[in-house]
Z-matrix of the N, CA and C atoms (Angstrom, degrees):
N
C 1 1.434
C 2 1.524 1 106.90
N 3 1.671 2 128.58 1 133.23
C 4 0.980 3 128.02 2 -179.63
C 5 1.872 4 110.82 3 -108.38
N 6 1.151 5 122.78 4 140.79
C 7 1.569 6 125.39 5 178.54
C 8 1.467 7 84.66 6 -121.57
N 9 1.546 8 95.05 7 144.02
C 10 1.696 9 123.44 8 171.26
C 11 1.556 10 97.42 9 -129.86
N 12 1.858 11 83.90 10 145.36
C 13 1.826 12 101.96 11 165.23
C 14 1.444 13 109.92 12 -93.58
N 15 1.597 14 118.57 13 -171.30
C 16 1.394 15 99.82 14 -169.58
C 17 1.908 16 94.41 15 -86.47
N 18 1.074 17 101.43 16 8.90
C 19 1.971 18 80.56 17 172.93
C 20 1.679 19 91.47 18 -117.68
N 21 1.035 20 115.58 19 57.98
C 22 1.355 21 115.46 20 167.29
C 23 1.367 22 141.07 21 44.81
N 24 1.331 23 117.35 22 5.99
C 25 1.444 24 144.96 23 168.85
C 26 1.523 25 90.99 24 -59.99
N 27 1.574 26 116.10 25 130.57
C 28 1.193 27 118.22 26 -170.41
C 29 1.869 28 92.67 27 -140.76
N 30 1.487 29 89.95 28 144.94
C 31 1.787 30 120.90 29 172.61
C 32 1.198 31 116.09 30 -102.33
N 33 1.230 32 106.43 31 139.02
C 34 1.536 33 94.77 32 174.90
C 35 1.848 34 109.84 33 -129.79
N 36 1.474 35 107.43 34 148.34
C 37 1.665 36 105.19 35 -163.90
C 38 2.013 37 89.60 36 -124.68
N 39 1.400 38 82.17 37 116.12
C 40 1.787 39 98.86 38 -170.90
C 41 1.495 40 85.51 39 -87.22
N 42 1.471 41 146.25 40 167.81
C 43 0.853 42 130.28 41 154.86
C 44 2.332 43 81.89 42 -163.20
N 45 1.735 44 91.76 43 161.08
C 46 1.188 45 88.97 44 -174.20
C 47 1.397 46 140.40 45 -68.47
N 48 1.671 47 106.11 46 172.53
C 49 1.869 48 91.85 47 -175.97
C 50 1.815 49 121.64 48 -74.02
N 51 1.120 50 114.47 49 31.31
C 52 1.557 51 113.81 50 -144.33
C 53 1.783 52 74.71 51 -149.57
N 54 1.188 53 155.95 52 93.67
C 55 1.284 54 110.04 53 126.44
C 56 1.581 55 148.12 54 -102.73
N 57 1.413 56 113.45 55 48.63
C 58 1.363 57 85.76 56 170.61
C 59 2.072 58 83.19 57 -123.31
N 60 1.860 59 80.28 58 137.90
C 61 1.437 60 101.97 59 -162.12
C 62 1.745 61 87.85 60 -94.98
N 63 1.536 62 142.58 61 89.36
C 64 0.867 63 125.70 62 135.55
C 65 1.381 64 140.35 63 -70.10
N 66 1.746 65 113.25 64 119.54
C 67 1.172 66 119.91 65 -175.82
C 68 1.705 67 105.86 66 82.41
N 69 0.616 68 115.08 67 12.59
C 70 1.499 69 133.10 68 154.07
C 71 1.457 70 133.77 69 -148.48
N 72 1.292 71 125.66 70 141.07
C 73 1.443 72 125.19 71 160.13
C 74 1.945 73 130.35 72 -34.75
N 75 1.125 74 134.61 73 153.88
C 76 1.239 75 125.35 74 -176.47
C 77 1.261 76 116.18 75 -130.31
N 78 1.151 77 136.97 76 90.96
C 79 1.621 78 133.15 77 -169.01
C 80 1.543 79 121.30 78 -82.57
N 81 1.207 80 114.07 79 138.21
C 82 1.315 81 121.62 80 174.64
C 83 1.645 82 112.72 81 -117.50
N 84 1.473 83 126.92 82 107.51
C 85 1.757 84 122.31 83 -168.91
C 86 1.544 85 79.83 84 -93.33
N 87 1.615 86 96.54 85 146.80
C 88 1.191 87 121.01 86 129.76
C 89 1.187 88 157.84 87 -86.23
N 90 1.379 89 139.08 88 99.50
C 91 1.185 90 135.31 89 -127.64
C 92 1.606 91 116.58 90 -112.34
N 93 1.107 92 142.52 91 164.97
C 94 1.303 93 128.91 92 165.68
C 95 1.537 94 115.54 93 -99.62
N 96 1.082 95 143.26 94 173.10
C 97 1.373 96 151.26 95 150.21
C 98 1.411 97 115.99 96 -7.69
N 99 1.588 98 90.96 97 -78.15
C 100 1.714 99 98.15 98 -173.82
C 101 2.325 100 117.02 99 -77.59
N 102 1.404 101 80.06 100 12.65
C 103 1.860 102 88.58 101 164.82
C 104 1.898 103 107.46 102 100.75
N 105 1.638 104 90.50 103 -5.58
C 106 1.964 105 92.75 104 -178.14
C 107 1.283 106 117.69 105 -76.00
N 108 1.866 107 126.52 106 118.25
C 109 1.277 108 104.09 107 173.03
C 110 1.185 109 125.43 108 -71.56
N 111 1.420 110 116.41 109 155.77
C 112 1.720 111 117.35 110 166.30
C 113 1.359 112 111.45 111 -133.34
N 114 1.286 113 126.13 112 25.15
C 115 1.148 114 124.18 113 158.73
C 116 1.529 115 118.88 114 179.28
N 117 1.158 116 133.10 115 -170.05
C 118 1.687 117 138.93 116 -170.55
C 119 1.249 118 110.79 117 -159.32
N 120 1.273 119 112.62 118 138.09
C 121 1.765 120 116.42 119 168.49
C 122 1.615 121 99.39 120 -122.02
N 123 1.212 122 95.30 121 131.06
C 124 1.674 123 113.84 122 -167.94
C 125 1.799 124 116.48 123 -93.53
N 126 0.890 125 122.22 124 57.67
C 127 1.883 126 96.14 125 -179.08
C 128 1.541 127 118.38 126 -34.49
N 129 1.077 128 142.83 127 101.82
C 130 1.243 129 111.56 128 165.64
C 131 1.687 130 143.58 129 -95.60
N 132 1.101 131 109.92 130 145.88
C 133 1.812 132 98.89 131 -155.64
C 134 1.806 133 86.35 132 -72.65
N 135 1.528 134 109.02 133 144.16
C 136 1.470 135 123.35 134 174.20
C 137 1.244 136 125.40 135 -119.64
N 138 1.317 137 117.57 136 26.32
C 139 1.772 138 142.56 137 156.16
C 140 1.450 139 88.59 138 99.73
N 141 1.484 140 109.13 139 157.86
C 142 1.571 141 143.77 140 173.98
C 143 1.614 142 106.65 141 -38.78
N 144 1.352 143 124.67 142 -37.01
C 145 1.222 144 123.38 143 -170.47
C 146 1.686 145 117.85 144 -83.80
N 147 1.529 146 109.98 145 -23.89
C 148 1.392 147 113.51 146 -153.39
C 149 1.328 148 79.64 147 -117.83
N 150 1.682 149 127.38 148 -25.16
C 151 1.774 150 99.11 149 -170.98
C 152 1.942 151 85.52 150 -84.83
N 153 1.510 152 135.81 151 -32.87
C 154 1.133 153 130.88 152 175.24
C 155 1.550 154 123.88 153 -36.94
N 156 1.590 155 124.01 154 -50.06
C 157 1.300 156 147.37 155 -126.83
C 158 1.525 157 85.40 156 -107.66
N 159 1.578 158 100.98 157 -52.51
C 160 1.940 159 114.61 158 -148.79
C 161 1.344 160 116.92 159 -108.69
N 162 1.232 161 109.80 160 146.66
C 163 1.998 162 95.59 161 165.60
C 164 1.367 163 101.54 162 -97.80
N 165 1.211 164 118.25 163 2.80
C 166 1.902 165 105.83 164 169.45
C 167 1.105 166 115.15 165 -57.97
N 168 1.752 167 105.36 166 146.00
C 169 1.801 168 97.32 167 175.80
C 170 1.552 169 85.25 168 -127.40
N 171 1.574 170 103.84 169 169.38
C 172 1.338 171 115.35 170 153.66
C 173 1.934 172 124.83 171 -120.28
N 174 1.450 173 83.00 172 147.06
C 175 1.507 174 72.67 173 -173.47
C 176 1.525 175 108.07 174 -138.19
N 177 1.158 176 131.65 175 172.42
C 178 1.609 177 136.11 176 -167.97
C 179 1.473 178 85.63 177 -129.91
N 180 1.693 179 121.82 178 146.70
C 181 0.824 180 135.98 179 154.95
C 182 1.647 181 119.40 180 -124.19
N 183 1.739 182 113.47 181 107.36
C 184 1.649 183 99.10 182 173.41
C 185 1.242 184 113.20 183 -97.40
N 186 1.474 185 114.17 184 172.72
C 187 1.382 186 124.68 185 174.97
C 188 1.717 187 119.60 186 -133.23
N 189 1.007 188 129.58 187 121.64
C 190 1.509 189 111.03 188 167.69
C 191 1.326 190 112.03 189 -55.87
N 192 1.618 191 113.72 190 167.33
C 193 1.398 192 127.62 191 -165.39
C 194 1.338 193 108.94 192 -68.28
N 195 1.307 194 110.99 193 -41.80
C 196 1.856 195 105.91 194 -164.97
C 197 1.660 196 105.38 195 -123.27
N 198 1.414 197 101.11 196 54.72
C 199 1.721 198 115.99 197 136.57
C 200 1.521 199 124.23 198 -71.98
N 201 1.273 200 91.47 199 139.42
C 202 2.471 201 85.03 200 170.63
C 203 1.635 202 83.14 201 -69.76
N 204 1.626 203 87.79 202 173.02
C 205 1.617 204 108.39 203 174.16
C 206 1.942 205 111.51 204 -84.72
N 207 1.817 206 102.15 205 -11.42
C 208 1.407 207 77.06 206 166.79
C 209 1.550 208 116.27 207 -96.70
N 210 1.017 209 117.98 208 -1.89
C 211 1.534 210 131.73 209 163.14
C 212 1.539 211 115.12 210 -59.11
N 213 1.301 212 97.29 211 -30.68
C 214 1.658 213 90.00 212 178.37
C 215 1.674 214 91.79 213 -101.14
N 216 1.172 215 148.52 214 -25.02
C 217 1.177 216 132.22 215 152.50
C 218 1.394 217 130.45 216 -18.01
N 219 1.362 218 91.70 217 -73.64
C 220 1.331 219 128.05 218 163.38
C 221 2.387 220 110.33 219 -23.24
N 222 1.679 221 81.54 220 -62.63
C 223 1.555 222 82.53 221 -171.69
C 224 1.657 223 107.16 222 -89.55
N 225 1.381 224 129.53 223 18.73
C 226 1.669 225 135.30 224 -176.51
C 227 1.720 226 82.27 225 -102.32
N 228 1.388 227 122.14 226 -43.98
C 229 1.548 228 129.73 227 -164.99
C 230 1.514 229 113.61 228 -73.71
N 231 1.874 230 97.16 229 -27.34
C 232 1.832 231 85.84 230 174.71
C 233 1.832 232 103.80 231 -101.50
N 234 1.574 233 109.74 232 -8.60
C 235 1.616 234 102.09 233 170.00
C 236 1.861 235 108.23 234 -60.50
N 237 1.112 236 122.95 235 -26.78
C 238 1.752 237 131.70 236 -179.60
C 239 1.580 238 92.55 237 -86.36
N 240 0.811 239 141.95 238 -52.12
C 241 1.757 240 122.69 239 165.08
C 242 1.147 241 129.48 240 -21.71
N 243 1.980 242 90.80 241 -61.96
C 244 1.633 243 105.75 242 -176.80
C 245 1.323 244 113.20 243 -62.72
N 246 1.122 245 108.17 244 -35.15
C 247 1.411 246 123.81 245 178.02
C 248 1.526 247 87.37 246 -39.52
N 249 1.297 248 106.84 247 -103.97
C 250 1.311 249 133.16 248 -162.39
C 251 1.615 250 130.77 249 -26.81
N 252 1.755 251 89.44 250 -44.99
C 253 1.392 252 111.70 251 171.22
C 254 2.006 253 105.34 252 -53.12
N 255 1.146 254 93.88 253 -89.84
C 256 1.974 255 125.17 254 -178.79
C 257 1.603 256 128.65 255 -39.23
N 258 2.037 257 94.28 256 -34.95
C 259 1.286 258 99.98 257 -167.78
C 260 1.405 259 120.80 258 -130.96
N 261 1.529 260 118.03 259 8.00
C 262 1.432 261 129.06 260 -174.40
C 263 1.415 262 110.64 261 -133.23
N 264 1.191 263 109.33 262 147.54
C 265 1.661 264 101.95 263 -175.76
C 266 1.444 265 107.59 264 111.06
């Protein structure tokens, strides 16, 4: 999946071929161009009862230090994708 800013500098969030992480967490890096990460979107698994019971998920979002803030916009906006895409429906 690729994210663009408005001057077209684009991220990209590799995330694995498998996702539904039962009994484990599921990570998605975000990567830059030249292969450097600067950030991660986390699914995290929230035990047998609550992923059973609930469609809530939880998730962690990191960032490296010297992103702009719409860059990290940017990657809070494609963690609700993944969401949407992978885990709803």
């Amino acid at each position: 999946m690729s994210i663009f800013d408005e001057e077209s500098h684009n991220l990209y969030i590799n995330g694995p071929f498998v996702t539904c992480g039962l009994y484990r967490d599921v990570s998605f890096d975000v990567m830059t161009k030249d292969g450097g990460t600067v950030g991660t979107v986390r699914k995290e698994w929230a035990g047998l009862e609550q992923e059973k019971q609930s469609d809530c998920d939880n998730y962690v979002i990191e960032f490296d230090g010297n992103l702009r803030s719409d860059q990290k916009a940017l990657i809070l906006s494609a963690a609700i994708l993944i969401d949407y895409t992978f885990y709803e429906g």
